[in-house]
PQR file with spaces between the fields and no chain letter, atoms N, CA, C, O and H, PARSE charges and radii, in Angstrom:
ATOM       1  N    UNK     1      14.072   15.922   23.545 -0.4000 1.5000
ATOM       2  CA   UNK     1      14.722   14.806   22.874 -0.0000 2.0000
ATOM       3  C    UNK     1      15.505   15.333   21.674  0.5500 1.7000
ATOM       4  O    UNK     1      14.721   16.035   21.035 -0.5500 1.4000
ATOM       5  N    UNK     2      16.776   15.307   21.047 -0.4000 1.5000
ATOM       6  CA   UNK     2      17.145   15.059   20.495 -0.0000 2.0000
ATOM       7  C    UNK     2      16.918   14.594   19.254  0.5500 1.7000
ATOM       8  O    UNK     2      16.686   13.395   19.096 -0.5500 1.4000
ATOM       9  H    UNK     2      17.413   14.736   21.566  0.4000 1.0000
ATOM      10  N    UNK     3      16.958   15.658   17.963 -0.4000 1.5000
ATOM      11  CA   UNK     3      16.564   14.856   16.653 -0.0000 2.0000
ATOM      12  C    UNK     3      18.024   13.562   16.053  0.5500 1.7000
ATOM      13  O    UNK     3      19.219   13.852   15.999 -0.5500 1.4000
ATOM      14  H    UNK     3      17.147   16.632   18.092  0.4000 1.0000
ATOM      15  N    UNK     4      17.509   12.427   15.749 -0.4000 1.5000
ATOM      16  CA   UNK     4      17.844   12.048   15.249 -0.0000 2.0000
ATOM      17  C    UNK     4      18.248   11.914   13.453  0.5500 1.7000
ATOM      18  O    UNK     4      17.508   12.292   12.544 -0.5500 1.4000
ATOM      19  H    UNK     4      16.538   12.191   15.792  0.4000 1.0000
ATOM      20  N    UNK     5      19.489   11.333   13.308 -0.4000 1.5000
ATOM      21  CA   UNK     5      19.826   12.394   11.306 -0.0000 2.0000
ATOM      22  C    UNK     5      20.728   11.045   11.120  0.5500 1.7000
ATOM      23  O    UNK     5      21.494   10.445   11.874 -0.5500 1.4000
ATOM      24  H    UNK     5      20.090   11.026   14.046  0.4000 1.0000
ATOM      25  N    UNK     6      20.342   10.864    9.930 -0.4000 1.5000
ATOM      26  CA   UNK     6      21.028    9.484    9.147 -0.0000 2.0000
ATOM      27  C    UNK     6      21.681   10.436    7.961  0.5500 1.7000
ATOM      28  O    UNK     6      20.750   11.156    7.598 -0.5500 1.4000
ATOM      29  H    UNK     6      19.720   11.352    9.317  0.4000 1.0000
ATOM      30  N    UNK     7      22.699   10.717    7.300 -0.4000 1.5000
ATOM      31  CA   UNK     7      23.227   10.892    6.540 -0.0000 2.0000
ATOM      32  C    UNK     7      24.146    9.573    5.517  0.5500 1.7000
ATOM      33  O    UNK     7      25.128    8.988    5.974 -0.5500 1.4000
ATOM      34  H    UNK     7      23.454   10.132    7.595  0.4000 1.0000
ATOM      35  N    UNK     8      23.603    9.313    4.170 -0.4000 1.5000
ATOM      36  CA   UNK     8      24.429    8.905    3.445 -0.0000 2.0000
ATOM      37  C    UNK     8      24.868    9.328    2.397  0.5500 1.7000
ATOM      38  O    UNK     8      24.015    9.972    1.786 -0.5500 1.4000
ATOM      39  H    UNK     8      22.805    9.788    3.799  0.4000 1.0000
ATOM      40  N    UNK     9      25.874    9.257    1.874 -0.4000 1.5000
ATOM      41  CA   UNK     9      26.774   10.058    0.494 -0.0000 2.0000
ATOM      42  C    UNK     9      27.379    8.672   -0.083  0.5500 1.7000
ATOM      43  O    UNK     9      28.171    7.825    0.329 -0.5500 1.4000
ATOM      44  H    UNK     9      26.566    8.733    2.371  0.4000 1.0000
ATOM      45  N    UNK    10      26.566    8.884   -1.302 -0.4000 1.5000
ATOM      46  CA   UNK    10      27.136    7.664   -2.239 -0.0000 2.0000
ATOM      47  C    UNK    10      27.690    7.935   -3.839  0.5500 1.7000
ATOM      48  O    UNK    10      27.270    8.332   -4.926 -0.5500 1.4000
ATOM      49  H    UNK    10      25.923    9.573   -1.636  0.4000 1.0000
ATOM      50  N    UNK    11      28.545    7.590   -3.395 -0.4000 1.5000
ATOM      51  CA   UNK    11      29.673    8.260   -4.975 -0.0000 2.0000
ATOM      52  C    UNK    11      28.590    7.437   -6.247  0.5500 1.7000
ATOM      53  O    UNK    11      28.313    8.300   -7.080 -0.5500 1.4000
ATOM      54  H    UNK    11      28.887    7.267   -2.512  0.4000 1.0000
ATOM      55  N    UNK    12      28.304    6.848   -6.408 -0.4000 1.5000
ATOM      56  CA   UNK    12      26.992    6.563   -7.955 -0.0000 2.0000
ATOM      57  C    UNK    12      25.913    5.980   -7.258  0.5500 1.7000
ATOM      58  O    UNK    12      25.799    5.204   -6.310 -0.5500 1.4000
ATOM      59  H    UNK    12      28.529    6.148   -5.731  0.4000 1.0000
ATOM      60  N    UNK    13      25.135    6.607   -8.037 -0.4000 1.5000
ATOM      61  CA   UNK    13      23.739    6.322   -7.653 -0.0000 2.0000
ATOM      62  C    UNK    13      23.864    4.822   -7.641  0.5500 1.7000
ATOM      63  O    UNK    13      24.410    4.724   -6.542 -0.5500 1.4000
ATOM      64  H    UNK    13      25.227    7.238   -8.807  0.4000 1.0000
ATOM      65  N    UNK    14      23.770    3.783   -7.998 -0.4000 1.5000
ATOM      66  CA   UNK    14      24.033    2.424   -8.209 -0.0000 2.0000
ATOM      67  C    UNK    14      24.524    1.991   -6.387  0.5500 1.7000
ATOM      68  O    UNK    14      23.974    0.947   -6.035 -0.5500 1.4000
ATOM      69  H    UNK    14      23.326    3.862   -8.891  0.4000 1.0000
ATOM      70  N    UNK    15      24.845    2.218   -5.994 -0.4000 1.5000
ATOM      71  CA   UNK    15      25.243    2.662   -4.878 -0.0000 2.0000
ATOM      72  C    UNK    15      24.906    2.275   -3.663  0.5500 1.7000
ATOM      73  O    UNK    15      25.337    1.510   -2.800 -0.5500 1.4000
ATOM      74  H    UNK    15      25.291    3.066   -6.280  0.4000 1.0000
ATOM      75  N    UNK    16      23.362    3.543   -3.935 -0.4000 1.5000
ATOM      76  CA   UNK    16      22.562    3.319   -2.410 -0.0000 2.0000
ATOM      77  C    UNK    16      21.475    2.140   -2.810  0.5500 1.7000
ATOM      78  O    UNK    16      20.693    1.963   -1.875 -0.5500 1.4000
ATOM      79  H    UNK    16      23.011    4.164   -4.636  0.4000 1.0000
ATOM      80  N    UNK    17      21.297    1.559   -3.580 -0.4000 1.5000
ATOM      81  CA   UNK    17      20.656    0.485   -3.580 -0.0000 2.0000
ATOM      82  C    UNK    17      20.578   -0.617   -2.449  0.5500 1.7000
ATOM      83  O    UNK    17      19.613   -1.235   -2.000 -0.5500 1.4000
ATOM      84  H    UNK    17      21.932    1.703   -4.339  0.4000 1.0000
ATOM      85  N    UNK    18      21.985   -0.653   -2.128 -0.4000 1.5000
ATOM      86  CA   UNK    18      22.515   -1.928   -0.740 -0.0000 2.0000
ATOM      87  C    UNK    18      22.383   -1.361    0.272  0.5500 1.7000
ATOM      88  O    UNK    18      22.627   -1.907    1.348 -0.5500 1.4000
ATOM      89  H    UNK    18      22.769   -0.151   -2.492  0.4000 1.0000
ATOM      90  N    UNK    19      21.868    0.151    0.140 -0.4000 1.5000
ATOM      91  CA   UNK    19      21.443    0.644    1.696 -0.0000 2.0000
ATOM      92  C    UNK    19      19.997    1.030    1.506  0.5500 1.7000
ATOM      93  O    UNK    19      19.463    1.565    2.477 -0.5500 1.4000
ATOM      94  H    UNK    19      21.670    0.595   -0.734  0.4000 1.0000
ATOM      95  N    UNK    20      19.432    0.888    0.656 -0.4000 1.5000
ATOM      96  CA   UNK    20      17.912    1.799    0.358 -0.0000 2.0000
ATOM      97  C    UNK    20      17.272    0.914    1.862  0.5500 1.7000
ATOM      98  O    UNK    20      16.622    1.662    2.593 -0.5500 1.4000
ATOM      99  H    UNK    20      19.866    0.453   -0.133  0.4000 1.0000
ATOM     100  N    UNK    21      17.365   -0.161    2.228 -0.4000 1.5000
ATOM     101  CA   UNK    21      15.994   -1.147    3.264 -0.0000 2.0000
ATOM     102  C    UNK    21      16.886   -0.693    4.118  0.5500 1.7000
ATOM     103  O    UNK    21      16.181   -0.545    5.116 -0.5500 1.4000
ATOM     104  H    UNK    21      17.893   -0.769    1.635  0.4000 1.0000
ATOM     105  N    UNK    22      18.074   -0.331    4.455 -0.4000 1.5000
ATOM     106  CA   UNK    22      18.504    0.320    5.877 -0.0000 2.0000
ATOM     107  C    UNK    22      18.076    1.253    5.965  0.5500 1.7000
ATOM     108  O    UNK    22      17.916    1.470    7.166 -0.5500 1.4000
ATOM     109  H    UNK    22      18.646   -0.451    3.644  0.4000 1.0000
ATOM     110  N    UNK    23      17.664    2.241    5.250 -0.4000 1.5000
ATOM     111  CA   UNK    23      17.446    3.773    5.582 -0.0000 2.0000
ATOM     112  C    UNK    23      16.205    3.762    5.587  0.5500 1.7000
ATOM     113  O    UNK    23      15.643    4.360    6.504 -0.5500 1.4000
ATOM     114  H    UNK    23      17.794    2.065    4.275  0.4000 1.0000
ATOM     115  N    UNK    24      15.280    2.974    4.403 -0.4000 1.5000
ATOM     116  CA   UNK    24      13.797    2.816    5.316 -0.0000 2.0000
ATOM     117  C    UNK    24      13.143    2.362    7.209  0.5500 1.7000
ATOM     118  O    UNK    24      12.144    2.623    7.881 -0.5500 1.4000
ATOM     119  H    UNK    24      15.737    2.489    3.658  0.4000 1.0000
ATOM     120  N    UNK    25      14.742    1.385    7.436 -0.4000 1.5000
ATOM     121  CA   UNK    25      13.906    0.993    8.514 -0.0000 2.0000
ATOM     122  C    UNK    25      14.780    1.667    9.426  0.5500 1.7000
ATOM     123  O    UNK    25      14.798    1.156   10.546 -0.5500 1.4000
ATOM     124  H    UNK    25      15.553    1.173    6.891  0.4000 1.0000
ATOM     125  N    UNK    26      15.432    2.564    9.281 -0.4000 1.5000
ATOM     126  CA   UNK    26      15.934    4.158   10.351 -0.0000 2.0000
ATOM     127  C    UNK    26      14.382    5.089   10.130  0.5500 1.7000
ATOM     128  O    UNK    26      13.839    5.450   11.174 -0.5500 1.4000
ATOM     129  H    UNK    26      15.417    2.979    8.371  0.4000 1.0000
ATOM     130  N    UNK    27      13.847    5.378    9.080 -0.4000 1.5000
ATOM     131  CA   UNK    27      12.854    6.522    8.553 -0.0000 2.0000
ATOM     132  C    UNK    27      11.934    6.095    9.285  0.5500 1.7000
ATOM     133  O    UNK    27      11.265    6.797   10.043 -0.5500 1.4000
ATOM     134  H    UNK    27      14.289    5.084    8.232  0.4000 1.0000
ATOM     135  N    UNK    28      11.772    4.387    9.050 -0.4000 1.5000
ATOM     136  CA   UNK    28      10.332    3.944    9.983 -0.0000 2.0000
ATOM     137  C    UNK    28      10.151    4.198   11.493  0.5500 1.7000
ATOM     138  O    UNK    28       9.110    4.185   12.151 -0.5500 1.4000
ATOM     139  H    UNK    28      12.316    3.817    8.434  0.4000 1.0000
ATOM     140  N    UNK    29      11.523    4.450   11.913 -0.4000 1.5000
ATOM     141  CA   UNK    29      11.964    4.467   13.319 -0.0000 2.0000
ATOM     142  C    UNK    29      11.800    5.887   13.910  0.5500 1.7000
ATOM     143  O    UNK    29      11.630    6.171   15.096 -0.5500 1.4000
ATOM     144  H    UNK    29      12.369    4.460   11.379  0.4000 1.0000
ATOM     145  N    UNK    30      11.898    6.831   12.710 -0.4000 1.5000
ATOM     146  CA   UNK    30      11.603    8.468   13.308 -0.0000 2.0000
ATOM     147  C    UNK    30      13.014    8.865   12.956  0.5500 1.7000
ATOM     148  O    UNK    30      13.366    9.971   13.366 -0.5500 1.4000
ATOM     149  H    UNK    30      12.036    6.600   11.747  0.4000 1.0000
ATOM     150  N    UNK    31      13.995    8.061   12.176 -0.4000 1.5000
ATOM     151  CA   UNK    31      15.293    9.251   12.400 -0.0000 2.0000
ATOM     152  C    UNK    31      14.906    9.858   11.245  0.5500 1.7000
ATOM     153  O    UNK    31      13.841    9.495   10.747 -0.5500 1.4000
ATOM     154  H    UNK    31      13.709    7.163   11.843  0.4000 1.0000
ATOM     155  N    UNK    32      15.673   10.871   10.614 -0.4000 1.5000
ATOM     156  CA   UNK    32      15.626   11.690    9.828 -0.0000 2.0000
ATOM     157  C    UNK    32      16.730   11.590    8.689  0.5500 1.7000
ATOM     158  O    UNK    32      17.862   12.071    8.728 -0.5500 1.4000
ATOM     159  H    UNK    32      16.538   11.166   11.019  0.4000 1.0000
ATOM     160  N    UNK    33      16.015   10.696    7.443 -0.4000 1.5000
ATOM     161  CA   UNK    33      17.225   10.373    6.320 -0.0000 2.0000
ATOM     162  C    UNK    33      17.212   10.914    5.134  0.5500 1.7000
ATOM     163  O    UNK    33      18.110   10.662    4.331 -0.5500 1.4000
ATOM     164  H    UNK    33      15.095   10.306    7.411  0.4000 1.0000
């Protein structure tokens, strides 16, 4: 299988806030963020 990889790049920290509960529920899922 195939690893799965979430990459985000956010120009200010302030930022990833509006993605922080997306990338938990990729992490919960097994991808790799």
């Amino acid at each position: 299988m195939a690893d799965k990889r979430l990459l985000g790049v956010f120009a200010h920290p302030d930022d990833e806030g509006s993605i922080g509960g997306a990338l938990l529920h990729y992490h919960s899922l097994g991808v790799e963020t």
